[in-house]
C-alpha positions in Angstrom: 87.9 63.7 168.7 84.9 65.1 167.2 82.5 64.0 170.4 85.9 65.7 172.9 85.3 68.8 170.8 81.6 68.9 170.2 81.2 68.4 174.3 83.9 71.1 175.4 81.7 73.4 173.1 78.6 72.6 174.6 80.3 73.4 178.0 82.1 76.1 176.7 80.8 79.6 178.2 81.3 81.6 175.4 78.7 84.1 175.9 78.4 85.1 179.9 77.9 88.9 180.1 76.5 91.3 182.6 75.1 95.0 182.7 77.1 95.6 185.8 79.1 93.0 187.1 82.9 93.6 186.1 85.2 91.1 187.3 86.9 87.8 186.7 85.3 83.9 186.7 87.2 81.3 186.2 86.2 77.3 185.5 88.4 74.3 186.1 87.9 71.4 184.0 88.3 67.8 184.5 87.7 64.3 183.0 87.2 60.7 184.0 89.6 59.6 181.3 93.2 60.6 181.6 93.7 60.3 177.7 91.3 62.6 176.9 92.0 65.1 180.0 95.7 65.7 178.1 93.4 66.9 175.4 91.1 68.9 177.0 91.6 72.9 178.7 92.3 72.4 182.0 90.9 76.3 182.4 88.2 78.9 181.8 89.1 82.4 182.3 86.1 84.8 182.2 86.8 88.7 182.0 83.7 90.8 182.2 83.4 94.1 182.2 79.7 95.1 181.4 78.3 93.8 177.6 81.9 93.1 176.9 83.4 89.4 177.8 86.9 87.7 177.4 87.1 84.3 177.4 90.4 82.7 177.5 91.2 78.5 177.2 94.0 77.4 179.0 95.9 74.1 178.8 95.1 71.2 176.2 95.5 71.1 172.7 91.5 72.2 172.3 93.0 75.7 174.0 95.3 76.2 171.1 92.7 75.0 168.7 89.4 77.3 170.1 92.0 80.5 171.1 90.6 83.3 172.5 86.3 84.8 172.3 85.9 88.2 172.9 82.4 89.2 172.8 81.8 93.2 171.8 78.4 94.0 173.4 77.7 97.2 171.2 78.6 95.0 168.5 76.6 92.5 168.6 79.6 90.5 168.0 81.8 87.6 169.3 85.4 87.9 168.2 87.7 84.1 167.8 91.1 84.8 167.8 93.6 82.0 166.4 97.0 83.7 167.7 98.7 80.8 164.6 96.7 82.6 162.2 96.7 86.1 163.9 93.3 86.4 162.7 90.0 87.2 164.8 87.1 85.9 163.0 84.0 88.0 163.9 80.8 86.6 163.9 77.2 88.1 164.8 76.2 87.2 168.2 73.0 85.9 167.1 75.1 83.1 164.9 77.3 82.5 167.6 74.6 81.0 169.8 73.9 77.8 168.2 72.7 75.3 170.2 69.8 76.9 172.0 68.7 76.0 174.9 64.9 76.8 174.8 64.0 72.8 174.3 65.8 72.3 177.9 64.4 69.7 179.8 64.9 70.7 183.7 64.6 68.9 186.4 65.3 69.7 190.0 67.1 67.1 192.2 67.1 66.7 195.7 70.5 66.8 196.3 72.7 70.1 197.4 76.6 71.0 197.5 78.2 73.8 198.4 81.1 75.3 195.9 83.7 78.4 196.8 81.1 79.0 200.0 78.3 79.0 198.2 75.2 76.5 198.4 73.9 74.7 195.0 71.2 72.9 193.7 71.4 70.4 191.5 69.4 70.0 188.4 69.3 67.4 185.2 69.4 69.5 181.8 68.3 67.2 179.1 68.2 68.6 175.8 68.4 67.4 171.9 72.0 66.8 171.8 73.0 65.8 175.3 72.5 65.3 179.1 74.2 67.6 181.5 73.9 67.9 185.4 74.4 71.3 186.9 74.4 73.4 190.1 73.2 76.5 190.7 73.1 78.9 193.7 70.5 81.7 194.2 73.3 83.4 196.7 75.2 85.5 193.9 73.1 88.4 192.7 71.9 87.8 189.1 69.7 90.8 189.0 71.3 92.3 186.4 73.2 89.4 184.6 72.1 88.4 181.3 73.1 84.1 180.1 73.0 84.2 175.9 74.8 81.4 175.4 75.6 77.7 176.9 75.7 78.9 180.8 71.9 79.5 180.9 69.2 77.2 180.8 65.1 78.0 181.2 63.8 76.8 184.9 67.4 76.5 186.4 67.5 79.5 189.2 70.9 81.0 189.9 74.4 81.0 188.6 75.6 77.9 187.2 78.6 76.8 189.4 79.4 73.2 188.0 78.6 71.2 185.1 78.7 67.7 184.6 78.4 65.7 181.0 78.3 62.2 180.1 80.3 61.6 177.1 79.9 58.5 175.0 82.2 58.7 171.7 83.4 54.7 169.9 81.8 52.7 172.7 83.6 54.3 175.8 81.8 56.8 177.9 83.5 59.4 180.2 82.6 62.1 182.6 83.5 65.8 181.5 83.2 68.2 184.4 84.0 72.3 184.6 83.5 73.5 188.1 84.2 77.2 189.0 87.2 78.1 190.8 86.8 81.8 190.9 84.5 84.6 191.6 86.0 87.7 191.3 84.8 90.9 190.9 87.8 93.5 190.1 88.1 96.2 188.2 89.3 95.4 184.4 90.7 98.2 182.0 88.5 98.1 178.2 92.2 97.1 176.6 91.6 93.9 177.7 88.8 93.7 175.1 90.7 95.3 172.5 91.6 93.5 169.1 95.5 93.5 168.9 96.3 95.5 165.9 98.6 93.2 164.2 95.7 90.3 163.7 93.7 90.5 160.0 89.6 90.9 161.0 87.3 87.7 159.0 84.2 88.9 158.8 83.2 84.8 158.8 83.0 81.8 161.4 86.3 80.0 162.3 86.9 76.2 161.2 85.7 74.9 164.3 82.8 77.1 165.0 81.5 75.3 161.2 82.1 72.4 163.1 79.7 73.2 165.5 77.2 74.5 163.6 76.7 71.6 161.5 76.3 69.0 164.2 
């Protein structure tokens, strides 16, 4: 369980915003293990709207358990809201980002695929903690996009379209994969990055974001 949650945070885009882009992404997730895939979200739903990104967790008990991020971009701050609790725990940016990326190990693989249109190349990310595959495509315009959490990693070019982790947790090793299913841009009202008024504001990290932390 701790490996399952530990990898779902790795993959977990908590921190995609952009200057200018204002729309909708949305990931799909999958595992090679069908006990573990009743576990896991079977959806990421991205809502962006300039420094300010939603993200919600659909399906899986690891939905209920990580709720709802809404990063605040004049803030500084990253939002977790735990709809049992009907709290949002707010946490600096800065602590948010955890596992940083900077000791990436990229390398470019000669192989290709194209996803919703869009051609990506594939590239093995091997940092500290894990190994993850990923593909990228230079066709969306990331000119004024900025990656500060998992999405973004230092000699990858492009938007990350799919990623791919091994997982090996009591012997048994599976494949985790979140693949984007959407690319929408939209226009989204700033209610949708509001903190409902009923919820009590923590000014301190959830349980599982500890979790993280310490690992």
């Amino acid at each position: 369980m701790k490996k399952l949650f530990l990898a779902v945070a790795i993959l977990c885009p908590v921190l995609l915003s952009a200057q200018n882009f204002e729309g909708v992404i949305k990931y799909g997730w999958t595992c090679s293990d069908s006990k573990v895939a009743s576990m896991m979200p079977t959806t990421s739903i991205i809502t962006i709207k300039g420094t300010n990104a939603k993200v919600v967790m659909e399906g899986g008990m690891m939905a209920s358990m990580m709720g709802e991020m809404i990063s605040i971009g004049s803030e500084k701050a990253t939002y977790f809201l735990i709809a049992s609790e009907k709290t949002a725990y707010k946490v600096k940016t800065d602590e948010v980002n955890t596992k940083k990326n900077d000791d990436a190990v990229v390398t470019k693989e000669n192989s290709t695929a194209v996803i919703l249109g869009y051609k990506c190349q594939k590239y093995k990310v091997v940092t500290k903690s894990s190994t993850i595959y990923v593909w990228a495509t230079t066709e969306i315009d990331l000119s004024n996009v900025d990656y500060k959490g998992k999405l973004g990693y230092k000699g990858v070019e492009g938007m990350i379209m799919k990623h791919e982790m091994n997982v090996v947790d009591n012997g048994k090793t599976y494949v985790m994969t979140m693949t984007m299913t959407a690319y929408e841009k939209k226009t989204i009202s700033d209610s949708v990055f509001k903190i409902p008024s009923d919820y009590t504001v923590k000014e301190e990290m959830p349980g599982m974001m500890k979790f993280q932390k310490d690992q």
